[in-house]
KEPATOR-566242 format. One record per residue (C-alpha): residue in one letter; z negated, y, x negated. Coordinates in steps of 0.02 Angstrom, whole numbers, padded with zeros to 5 digits, always signed. Layout:
aZYX ...
This chain:
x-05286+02386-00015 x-05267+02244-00134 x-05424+02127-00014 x-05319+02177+00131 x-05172+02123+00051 x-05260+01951+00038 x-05355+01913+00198 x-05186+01989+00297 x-05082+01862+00204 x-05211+01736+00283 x-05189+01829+00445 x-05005+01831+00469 x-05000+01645+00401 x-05107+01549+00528 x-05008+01649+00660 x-04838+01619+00606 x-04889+01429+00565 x-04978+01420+00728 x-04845+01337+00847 x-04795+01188+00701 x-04980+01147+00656 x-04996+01119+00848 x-04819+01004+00857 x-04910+00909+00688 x-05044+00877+00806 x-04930+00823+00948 x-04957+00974+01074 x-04799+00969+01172 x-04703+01164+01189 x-04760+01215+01387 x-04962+01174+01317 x-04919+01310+01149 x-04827+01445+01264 x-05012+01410+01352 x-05108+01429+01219 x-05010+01571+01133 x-05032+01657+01312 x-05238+01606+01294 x-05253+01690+01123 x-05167+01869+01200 x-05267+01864+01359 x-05430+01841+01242 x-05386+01961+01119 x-05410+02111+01248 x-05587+02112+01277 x-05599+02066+01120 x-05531+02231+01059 x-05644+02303+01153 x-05792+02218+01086 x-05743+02255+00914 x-05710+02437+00940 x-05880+02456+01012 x-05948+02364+00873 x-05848+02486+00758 x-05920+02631+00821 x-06093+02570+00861 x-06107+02498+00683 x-05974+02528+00579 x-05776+02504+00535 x-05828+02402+00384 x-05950+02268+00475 x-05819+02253+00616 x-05683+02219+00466 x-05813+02104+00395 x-05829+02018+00531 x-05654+01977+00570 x-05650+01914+00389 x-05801+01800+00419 x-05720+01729+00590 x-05552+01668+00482 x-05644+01611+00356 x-05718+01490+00478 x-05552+01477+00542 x-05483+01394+00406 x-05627+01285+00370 x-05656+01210+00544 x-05445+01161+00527 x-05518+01021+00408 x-05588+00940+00546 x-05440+00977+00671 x-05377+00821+00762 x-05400+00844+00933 x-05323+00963+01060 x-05502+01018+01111 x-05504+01084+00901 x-05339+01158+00948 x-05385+01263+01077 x-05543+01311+01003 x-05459+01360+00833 x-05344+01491+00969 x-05474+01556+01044 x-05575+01588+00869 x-05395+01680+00831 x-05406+01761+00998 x-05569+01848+00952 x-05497+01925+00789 x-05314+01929+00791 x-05275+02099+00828 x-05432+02181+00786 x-05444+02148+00610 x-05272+02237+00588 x-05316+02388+00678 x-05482+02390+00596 x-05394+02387+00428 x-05295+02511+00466 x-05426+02627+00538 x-05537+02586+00369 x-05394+02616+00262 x-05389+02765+00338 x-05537+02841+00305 x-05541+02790+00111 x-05379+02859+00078 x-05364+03055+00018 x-05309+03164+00177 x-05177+03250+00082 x-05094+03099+00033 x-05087+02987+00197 x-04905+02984+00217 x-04880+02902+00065 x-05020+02810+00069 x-04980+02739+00249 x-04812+02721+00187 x-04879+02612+00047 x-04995+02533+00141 x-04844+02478+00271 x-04746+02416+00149 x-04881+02287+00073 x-04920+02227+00250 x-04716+02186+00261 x-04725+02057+00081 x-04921+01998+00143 x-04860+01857+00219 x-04779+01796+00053 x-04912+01701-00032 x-04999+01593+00124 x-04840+01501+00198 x-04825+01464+00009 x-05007+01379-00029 x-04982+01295+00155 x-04837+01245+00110 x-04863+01151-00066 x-05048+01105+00010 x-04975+01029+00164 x-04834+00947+00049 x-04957+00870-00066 x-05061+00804+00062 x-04977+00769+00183 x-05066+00865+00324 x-05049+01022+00399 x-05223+01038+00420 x-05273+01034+00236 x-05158+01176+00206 x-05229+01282+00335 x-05373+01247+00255 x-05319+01310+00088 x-05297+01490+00149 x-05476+01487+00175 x-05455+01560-00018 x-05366+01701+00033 x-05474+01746+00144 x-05632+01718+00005 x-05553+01819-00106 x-05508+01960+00015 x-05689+01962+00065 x-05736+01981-00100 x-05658+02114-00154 x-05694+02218+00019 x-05871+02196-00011 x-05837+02268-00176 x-05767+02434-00090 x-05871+02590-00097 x-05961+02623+00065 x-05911+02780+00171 x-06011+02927+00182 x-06010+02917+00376 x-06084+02753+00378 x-05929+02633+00349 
C-alpha cells in the first residue's frame, strides 16, 4: 500500500497537471480537449492488452509495467519542447492511465486478508483520496525553482522510483503474482 501510495501520487499528478504543462508549451485549448480525447480513445485497447497480460503473466508484471512506462514518462518530459513530445508523452499516458489503477486495485486485492477487505478497501480508498498530495507539491517547488514545467514533471520520476522499489520488495503471490 505504501509503493502504491507513491507511484499513484505520480499518477494522479501528471494527469491533473496535464492540460497547464501543455498551455507552458503553448498548445492552444481545442488541440488539449484533442489530446485529452487521444489519451481515452487509447486507453481502451490498452486495457485490454494489459488485462491479457495480467492473466497470461501476472497482476504484478502488468503493475510493473505500468510503473516502468511512467517512469519513462517523466524522464522523456526533460526533453519535452515540441508538440510532437506532447502528443507522444499522451499517448505513453494513454497506454497506462487506467490500467495501472485497476491493476493496483486487483493486486491489492489479492494480498490483503479476505476477512478484512472492507476495511482494507476502505483504507485503501481513503489513501488513494490524499495520493495526490505530495506530486503537485515537488512540481510545484521544482517548476518554481526552475522555471519550467518540464523539470518538475521530471521530478516525479522519484515517486515513481521509489514506488517501484518498494513493490518489488512485496512478497510474490502464491498463484503466480
Amino acid at each position: 500500500m505504501v509503493a502504491y501510495f507513491f507511484y499513484i501520487d505520480g499518477v494522479d499528478t501528471i494527469f491533473t497537471m496535464a492540460t497547464a504543462i501543455g498551455k507552458d508549451l503553448g498548445v492552444n485549448t481545442t488541440m488539449l480537449m484533442m489530446v485529452l480525447l487521444m489519451v481515452q480513445l487509447i486507453a481502451f485497447p490498452f486495457s485490454l492488452l494489459y488485462g491479457w497480460l495480467a492473466k497470461r503473466a501476472s497482476t504484478r508484471l502488468a503493475v510493473l509495467l505500468g510503473i516502468i512506462v511512467y517512469l519513462f514518462i517523466c524522464l522523456y518530459a526533460l526533453k519535452l519542447d515540441s508538440l510532437f513530445d506532447f502528443w507522444f508523452l499522451a499517448i505513453l499516458i494513454g497506454t497506462s492511465q487506467g490500467e495501472l489503477q485497476a491493476l493496483s486495485r486487483s493486486y491489492f486485492g489479492q494480498l490483503i486478508p479476505k476477512d478484512a477487505s472492507s476495511e482494507s478497501f476502505g483504507f485503501y480508498n481513503i489513501l488513494g483520496k490524499f495520493s495526490a498530495t505530495i506530486g503537485p507539491l515537488v512540481v510545484g517547488l521544482v517548476t518554481q525553482w526552475t522555471g519550467r514545467s518540464t523539470v518538475g514533471v521530471a521530478s516525479l520520476s522519484v515517486l515513481f522510483a521509489v514506488g517501484l522499489v518498494i513493490f518489488l520488495a512485496l512478497p510474490k503471490l502464491s498463484n503466480g503474482d
